[in-house]
Each structure stands twice: as structure tokens, then as C-alpha cells.
C-alpha positions as MATLAB code, in Angstrom:
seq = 'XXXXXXXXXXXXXXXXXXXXXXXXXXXXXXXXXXXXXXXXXXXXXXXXXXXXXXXXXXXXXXXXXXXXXXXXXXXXXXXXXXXXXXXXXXXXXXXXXXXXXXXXXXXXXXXXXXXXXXXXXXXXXXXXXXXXXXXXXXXXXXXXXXXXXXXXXXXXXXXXXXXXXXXXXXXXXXXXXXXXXXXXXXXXXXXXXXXXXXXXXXXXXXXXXXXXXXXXXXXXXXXXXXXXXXXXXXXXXXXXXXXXXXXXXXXXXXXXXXXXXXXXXXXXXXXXXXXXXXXXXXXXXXXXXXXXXXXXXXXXXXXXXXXXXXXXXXXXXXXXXXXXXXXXXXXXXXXXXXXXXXXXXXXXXXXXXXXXXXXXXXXXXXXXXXXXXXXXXXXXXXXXXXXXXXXXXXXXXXXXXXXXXXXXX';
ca = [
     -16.194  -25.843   -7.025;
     -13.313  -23.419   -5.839;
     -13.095  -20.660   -3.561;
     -12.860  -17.054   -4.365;
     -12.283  -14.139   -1.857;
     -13.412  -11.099   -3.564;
     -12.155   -7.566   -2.334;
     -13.996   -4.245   -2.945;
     -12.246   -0.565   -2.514;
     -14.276    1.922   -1.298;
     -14.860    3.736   -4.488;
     -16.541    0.450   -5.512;
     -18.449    0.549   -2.488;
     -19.294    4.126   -2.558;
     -22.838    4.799   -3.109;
     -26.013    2.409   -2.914;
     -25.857    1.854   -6.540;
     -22.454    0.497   -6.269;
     -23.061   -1.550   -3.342;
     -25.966   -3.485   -5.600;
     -23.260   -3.473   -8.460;
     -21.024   -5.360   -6.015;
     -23.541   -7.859   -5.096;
     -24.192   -8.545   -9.036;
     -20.580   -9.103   -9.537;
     -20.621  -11.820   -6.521;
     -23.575  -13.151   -7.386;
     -21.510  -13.830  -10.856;
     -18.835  -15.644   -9.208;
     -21.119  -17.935   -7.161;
     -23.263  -18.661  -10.350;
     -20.018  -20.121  -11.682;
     -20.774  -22.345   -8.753;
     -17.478  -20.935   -6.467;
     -17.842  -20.155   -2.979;
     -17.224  -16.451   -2.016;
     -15.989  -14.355    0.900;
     -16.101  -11.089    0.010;
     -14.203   -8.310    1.964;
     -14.936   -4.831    1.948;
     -14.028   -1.578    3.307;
     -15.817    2.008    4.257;
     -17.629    3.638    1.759;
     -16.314    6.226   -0.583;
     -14.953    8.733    1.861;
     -16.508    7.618    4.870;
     -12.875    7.389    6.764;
     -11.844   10.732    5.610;
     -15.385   11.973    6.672;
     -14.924   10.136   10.636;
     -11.314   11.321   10.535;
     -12.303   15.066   10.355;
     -14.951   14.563   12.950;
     -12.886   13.309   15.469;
     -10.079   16.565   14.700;
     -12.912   18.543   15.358;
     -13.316   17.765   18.875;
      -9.321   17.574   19.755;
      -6.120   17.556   18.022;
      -4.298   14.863   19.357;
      -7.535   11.904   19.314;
      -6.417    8.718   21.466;
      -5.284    5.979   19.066;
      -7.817    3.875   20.698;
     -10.651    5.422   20.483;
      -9.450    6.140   16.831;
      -9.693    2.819   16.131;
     -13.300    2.526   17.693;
     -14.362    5.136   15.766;
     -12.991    4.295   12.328;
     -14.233    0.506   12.678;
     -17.629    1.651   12.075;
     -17.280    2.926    8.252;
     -16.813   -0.718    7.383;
     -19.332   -1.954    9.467;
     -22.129   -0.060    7.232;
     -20.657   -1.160    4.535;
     -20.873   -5.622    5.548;
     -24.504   -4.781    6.690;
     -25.711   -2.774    3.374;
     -24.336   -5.721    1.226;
     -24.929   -8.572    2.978;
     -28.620   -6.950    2.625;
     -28.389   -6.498   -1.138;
     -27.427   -9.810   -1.534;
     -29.812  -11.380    0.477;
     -32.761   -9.358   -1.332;
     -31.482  -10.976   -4.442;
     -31.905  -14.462   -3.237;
     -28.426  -14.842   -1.722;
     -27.778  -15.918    1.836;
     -25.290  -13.724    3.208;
     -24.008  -13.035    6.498;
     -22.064   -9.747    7.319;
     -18.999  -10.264    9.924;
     -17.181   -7.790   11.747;
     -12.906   -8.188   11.623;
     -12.752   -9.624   15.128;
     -16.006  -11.727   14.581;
     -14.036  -13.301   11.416;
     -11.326  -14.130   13.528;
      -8.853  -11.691   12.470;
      -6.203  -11.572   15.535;
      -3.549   -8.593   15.532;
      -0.573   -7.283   17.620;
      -1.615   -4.738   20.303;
      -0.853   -1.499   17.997;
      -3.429    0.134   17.757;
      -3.989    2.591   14.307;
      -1.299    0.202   12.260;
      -1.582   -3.107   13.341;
       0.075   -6.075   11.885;
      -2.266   -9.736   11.503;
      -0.645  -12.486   13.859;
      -3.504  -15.065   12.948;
      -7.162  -15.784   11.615;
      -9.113  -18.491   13.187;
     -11.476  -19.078   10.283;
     -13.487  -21.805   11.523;
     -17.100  -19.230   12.060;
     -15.983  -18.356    8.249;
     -15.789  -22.195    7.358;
     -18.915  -22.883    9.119;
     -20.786  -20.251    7.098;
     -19.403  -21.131    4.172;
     -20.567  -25.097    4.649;
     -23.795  -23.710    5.040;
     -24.118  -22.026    1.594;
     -23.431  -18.836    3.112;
     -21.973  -15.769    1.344;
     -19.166  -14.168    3.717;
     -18.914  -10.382    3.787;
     -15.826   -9.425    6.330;
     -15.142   -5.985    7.208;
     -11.445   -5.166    5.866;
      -8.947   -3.455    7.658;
      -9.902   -4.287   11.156;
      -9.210   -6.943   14.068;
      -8.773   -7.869   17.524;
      -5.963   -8.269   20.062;
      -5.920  -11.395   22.051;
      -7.429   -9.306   24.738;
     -10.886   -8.263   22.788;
      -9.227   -4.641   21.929;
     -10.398   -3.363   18.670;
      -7.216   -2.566   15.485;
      -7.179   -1.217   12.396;
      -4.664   -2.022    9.966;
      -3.601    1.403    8.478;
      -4.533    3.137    5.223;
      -5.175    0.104    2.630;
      -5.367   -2.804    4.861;
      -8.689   -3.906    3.009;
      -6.132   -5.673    0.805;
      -3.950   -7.100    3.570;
      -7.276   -8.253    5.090;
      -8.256   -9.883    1.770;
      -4.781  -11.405    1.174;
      -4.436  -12.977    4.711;
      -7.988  -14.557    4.745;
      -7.515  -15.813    0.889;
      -4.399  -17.296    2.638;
      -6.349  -18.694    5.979;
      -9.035  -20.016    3.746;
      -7.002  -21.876    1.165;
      -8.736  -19.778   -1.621;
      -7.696  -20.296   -5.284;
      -8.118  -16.655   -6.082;
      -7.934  -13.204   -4.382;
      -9.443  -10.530   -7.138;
      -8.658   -7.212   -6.226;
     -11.719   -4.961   -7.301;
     -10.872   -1.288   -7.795;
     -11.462    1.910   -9.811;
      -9.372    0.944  -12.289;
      -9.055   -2.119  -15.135;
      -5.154   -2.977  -12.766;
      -1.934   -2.218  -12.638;
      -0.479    0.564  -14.862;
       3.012    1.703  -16.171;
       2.552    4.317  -13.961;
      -1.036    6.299  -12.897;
      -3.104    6.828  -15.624;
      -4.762    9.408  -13.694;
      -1.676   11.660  -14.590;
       0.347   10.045  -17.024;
      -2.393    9.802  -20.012;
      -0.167    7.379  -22.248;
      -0.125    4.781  -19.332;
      -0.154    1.295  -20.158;
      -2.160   -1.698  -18.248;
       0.065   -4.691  -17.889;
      -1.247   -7.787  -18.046;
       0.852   -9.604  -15.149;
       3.834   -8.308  -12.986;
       5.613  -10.591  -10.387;
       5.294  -10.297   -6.487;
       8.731   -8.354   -6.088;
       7.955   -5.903   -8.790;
       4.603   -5.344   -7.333;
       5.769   -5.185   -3.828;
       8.236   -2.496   -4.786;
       5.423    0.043   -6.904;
       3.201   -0.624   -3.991;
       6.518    0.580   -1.343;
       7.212    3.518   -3.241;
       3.727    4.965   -3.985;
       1.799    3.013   -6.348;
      -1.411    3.168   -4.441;
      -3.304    0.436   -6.287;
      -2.465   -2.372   -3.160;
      -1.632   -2.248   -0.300;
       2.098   -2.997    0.406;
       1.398   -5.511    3.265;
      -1.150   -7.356    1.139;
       1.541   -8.012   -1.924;
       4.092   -9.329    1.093;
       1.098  -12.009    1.965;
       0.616  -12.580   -1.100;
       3.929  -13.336   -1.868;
       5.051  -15.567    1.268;
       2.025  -17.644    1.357;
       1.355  -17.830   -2.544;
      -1.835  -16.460   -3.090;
      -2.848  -15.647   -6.710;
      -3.810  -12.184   -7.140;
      -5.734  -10.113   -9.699;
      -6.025   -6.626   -9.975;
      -9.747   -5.745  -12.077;
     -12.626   -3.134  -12.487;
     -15.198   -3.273  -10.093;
     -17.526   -1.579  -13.128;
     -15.709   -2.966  -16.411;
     -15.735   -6.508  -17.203;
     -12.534   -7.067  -18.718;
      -9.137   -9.071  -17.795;
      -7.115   -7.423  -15.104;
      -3.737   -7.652  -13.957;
      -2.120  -11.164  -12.512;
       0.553  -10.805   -9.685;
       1.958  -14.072   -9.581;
       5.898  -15.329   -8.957;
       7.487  -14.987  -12.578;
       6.111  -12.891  -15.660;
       7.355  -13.219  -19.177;
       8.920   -9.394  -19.802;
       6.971   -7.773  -22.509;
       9.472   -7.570  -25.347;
      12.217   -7.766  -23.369;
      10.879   -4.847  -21.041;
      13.747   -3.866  -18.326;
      11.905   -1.697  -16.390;
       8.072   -2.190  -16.060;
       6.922    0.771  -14.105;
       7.573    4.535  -12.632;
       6.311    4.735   -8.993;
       5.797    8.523   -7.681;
       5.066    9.931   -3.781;
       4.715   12.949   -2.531;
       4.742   15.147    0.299;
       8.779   13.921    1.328;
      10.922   15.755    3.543;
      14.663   15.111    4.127;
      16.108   15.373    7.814;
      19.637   16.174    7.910;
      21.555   15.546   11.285;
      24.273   17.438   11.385;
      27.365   17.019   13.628;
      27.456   13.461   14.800;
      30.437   12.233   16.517;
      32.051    9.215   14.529;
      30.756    6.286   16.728;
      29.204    2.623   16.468;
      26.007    3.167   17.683;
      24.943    6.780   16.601;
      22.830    5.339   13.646;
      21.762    2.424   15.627;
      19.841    4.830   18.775;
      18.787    7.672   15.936;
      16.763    4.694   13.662;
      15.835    2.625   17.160;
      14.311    5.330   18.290;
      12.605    6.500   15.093;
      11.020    3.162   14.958;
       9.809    3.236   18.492;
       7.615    6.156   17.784;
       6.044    4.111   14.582;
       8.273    6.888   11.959;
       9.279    5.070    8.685;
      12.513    6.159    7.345;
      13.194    5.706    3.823;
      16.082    6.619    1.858;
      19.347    6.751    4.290;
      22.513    9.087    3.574;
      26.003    9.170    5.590;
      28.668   11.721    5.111;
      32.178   11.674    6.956;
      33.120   15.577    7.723;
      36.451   16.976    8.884;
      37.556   15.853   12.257;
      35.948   13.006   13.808;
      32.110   14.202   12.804;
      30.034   12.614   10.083;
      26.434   14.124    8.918;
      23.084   11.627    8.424;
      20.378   12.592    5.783;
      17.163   10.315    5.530;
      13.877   10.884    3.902;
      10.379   10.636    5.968;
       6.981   11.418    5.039;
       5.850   15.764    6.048;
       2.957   14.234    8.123;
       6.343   12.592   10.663;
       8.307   15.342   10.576;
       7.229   17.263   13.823;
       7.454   13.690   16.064;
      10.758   13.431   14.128;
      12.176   16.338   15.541;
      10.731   15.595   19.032;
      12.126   12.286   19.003;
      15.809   13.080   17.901;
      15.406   16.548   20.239;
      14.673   14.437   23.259;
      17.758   12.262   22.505;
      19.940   14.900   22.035;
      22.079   14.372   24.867;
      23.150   11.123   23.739;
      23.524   11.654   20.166;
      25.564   14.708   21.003;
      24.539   16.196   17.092;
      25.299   19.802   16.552;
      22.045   20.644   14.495;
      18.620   19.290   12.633;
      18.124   20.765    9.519;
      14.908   19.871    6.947;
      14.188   20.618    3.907;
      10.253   19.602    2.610;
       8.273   19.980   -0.666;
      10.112   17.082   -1.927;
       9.262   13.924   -3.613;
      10.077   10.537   -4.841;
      10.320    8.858   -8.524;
      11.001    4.701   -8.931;
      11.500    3.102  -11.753;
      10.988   -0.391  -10.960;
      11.659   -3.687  -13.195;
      13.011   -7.236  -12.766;
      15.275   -7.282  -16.077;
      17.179   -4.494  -13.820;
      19.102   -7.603  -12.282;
      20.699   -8.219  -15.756;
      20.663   -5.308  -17.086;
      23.537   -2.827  -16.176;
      23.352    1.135  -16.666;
      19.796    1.649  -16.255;
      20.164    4.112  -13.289;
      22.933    5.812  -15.383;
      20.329    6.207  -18.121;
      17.603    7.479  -15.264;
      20.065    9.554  -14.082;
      21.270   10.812  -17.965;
      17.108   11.713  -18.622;
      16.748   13.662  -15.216;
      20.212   15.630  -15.988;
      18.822   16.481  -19.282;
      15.591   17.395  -18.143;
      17.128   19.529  -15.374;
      15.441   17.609  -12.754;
      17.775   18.246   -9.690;
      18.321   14.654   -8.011;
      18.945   15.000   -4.316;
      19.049   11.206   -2.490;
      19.301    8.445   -4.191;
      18.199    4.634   -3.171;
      18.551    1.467   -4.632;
      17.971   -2.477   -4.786;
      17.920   -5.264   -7.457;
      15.381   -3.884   -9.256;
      14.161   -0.761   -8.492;
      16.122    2.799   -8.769;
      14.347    5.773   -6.734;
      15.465    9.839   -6.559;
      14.421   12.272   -4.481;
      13.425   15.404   -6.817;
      11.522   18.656   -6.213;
       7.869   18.326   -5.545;
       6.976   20.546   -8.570;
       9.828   18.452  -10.463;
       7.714   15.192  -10.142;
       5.412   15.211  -12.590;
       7.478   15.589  -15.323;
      10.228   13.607  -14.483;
       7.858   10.569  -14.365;
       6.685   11.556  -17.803;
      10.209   11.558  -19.429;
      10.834    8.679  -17.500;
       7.724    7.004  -18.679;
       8.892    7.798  -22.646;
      12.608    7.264  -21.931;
      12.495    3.584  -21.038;
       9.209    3.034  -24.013;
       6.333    2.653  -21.475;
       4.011    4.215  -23.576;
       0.990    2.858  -24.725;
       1.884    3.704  -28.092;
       5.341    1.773  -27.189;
       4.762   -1.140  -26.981;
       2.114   -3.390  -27.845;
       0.117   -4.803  -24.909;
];
């Protein structure tokens, strides 16, 4: 007898009929005589739906009371399936985030996990109990109710797999796992059958919106084995684990895309030690994530700093740099949006020389305009025009034999 901690999306989740479909497919695992916490989060577009409600009555909603409000969409969902399963002949028991022990920092509308006490999980669990935990929610160490961000189902399922000791995490979704790229617009993607923690960690960074970032990074650090699979097809996902063969020698094993970028030039900064040091500490103290980083020396004793943030931070960007104008002593802000960003991401990278001069050959050919550039070990990423995305992952996609017609799975 093992343990499994199952995870459902909300598109798995979305309707009655797929809550009772979830309860089937952990009713399967416990047949095969496993124990099972199952996490879950909001139905379908019941976040969305409580988002818009709370814009209708003001603007600028208090993070708190965000939080309060957002909690409930997984709540319905525990409750519903815990039902389902216990009308099949299933004890169940439904648990809210801070009821499973799930302890976060005081942030509230992105908070990280410090710690799970799962000893009320354990003691459900010893009593034949199914588990169903609310995802992406918690508790401060003063009672106050957090949500983990967009996606932190996963990074709830992740920590408690890691809490509980679990020999498997499975990651159900709308799709059969991780892609070449989204198969949603690249029709010739390919479903690989494992990629390692880093290259996962890096699609999931820039875009791939299959898990959660945070969840890959538990995953990774406490060395929980992970499988992306179908909530409605029964057939073998995709394994994150620490090392992957490469498919026939494979150098690059995905194209990551995101939209909706917009680069913030600062323009004017006097030469100094700590100018990038207050512009980024600040950024960070207002919660803005700053991606790809650019510094230019000017004439004189000036130098210029591009970086690349999401639209949705670009008006608190400005505030924040505005209001510390006086000490960064910048000339101007200037922005440019309707941008976005194409990866290609792949472990044989390492060893591999000239594979961003070949990215960077296929965009120049394509005329696809590259405007920042980042990279690491194994990932390559360019900032091209929003209407320039698209395509650039498709030739991308063909240029480095992706394809499902490429290669043989």
C-alpha cells in the first residue's frame, strides 16, 4: 500500500459530471489499494466569475478581503466531492487549506507555504479516510486567510505530496501532459513522455501554463515524483523527474510563449552603484516581477535600464519608479507594450553550442524583430512583437524538429 496525492484543475472539476468523473478516477487509485489525498481547486471559472464580482463593487478590492472571497470557489468544490465519493461508498472528508494545516507567510493574494502540519491529514488517513484539501489556500500563524496566486492548486499538491511522504503526485488536467509547445495553437505539438525538473521549471517560468512554477520548485527540492495526465483519457502522461534520456539526441525539448509584455525603459540614470539596486528593491517591494534586464552606458556619465514586466504591472511600475524619482535622478520612463516572449528550452543546450545563433538565424529569416534577449544554461528567450508570436513559435517548433511528424515519440 502507497500513498498517492491526486490533483484536479478546475476544468476537471468544472461541472457535476466532472466532479463524479473525479471521484471514479480516485476511487480507481484506492481500489489499487493506495491511500489518497486528493486536492482540488474552484470549479471551471468560478475564480474568474468571484473576481468580476468583487470589480463590480470597487476598483481597487482590499487584498484581504480578496482572499476571503476567492477561498470560497474551492470550498464548493471539497464539499461536492467529498459528497460524490461518499455516495459511492467512499468515506471522505472535505478540508479547508488552513484546516489541512497549510501555514503561509502573511502576503496576502500571493503567498508563499512556510509549513504543513499534517497530523489531522494523517489521522484521517489512519482511519480509511479519503482526503479532499482545498488547493491554493492557507493560513498565517495568526488565523488570517492566503491564497497562493494563479495555479497554486499545484504548489498545494506538491507541498502536501512532500509533507505526507507520498510516492506519487499525478497532476490531472485538460490535457494527456506536457507538450513541445501548446497544442491548443501549435497543431503538430508533440506529448513528451518525461522532461526533468529544470526543464520543466523553466516552460512553467516562461509561460507554459500546464504547472504551476512554484509547484515544479517543490517538486524539485524535496523530490517528489510528478506526472502530468488526463483527467478524462486514460492513457500515460508525462513524468517530471531529475534526469530524462533526450529523445534522439533532442537539444531543445520545448518552445514556451507569454503574452501581454511590456518593456520599461529608464532613461538617464547617473552612472552609480546602487541605481539598479533601489530601482529592482523597490520593484520587489510592491510584489512587480521583473524579467528580462537590459543596461546601456550613454555619453557622459549616464547609462539607460530596459526590463520587461507583465501590462497588468505597468501602471504600479510607473508609480513606484515616479515616487523614487528624486533619488534615482532618471531623466525619463519610456514603455513600449503589445509585446511578447518566445523560449526555447532544453537540457542538451549545456553541450550544445550555437543554438541561440540558430534561434536567432530562424527569427532573422522569418523577419521576426527580436528586441531583449535573456538567457541561462538551457533555455534562450526573445522578446518579439505580440502579433509576431505565433509564428515565431511555429518556425521555431519546425526549426529545431519538434514536430510530431519529427520525431518519433
Amino acid at each position: 500500500m502507497g500513498l498517492i496525492v491526486q490533483k484536479f484543475g478546475g476544468t476537471s472539476v468544472g461541472s457535476v459530471d466532472k466532479i463524479q468523473n473525479a471521484a471514479n478516477r480516485v476511487i480507481e487509485e484506492k481500489n489499487r489499494g493506495n491511500d489518497v489525498v486528493v486536492v482540488v481547486s474552484a470549479m471551471g471559472k468560478t475564480t474568474d466569475q468571484l473576481v468580476g464580482m468583487a470589480k463590480e463593487i470597487t476598483s481597487s478590492p482590499s487584498k484581504r478581503e480578496m482572499d476571503m472571497l476567492l477561498t470560497t470557489g474551492e470550498q464548493v468544490t471539497i464539499s461536492l466531492l467529498s459528497m460524490a465519493l461518499i455516495s459511492k461508498g467512499h468515506p471522505a472528508v472535505s478540508m479547508t487549506g488552513w484546516q489541512a494545516g497549510v501555514e503561509t507567510e502573511e502576503i496576502h493574494g500571493n503567498a508563499r507555504i512556510l509549513n504543513i502540519d499534517s497530523d489531522k491529514i494523517q489521522k484521517e488517513i489512519q482511519q480509511g479516510k479519503i482526503v479532499i484539501v482545498a488547493g491554493f489556500q492557507g493560513a498565517t500563524s495568526e488565523g488570517e486567510i492566503t491564497t497562493l496566486g494563479r495555479g497554486g492548486s499545484d504548489t498545494t499538491a506538491v507541498a502536501l505530496a512532500a509533507a505526507l511522504k507520498a510516492d506519487k503526485c499525478d497532476i490531472y488536467t485538460d490535457v494527456t501532459g506536457v507538450f513541445t509547445t501548446d497544442p491548443r495553437y501549435i497543431k503538430n505539438a508533440r506529448k513528451l513522455l518525461s522532461v526533468s525538473y529544470d526543464e520543466m521549471l523553466e516552460l512553467a517560468n516562461l509561460g507554459a501554463g500546464v504547472l504551476h512554477p512554484r509547484a515544479v520548485e517543490f517538486a524539485k527540492n524535496y523530490g517528489v515524483s510528478l506526472e502530468v495526465r488526463s483527467s478524462m483519457e486514460k492513457e500515460q502522461g508525462t513524468t517530471i523527474e531529475e534526469e530524462v534520456k533526450m529523445e534522439q539526441n533532442l537539444v531543445v525539448r520545448g518552445v514556451a510563449f507569454e503574452d501581454e509584455i511590456t518593456r520599461v525603459s529608464v532613461i538617464g540614470l547617473p552612472s552609480s552603484l546602487g541605481g539598479l539596486s533601489t530601482i529592482f528593491s523597490a520593484l520587489a517591494n510592491d510584489h512587480i516581477n521583473v524579467d528580462i534586464i537590459i543596461q546601456s552606458m550613454t555619453e557622459g556619465e549616464t547609462s539607460s535600464l530596459s526590463f520587461s514586466i507583465k501590462n497588468e504591472d505597468l501602471t504600479e511600475t510607473v508609480k513606484v519608479l515616479e515616487r523614487n524619482r528624486d533619488q534615482l535622478q532618471y531623466d525619463r520612463i519610456e514603455w513600449e507594450s503589445g509585446l511578447a516572449k518566445v523560449s526555447i528550452v532544453g537540457s542538451g543546450m549545456i553541450s550544445n553550442p550555437g543554438v541561440a545563433a540558430e534561434m536567432f538565424d530562424v527569427l532573422a529569416q522569418n523577419e521576426i524583430l527580436v528586441k531583449m534577449v535573456s538567457t541561462s544554461e538551457i533555455k534562450v528567450s526573445a522578446v518579439v512583437e505580440q502579433v509576431k508570436m505565433l509564428p515565431a513559435v511555429e518556425v521555431l517548433h519546425d526549426a529545431f524538429q519538434l514536430s510530431a511528424n519529427s520525431v518519433k515519440a
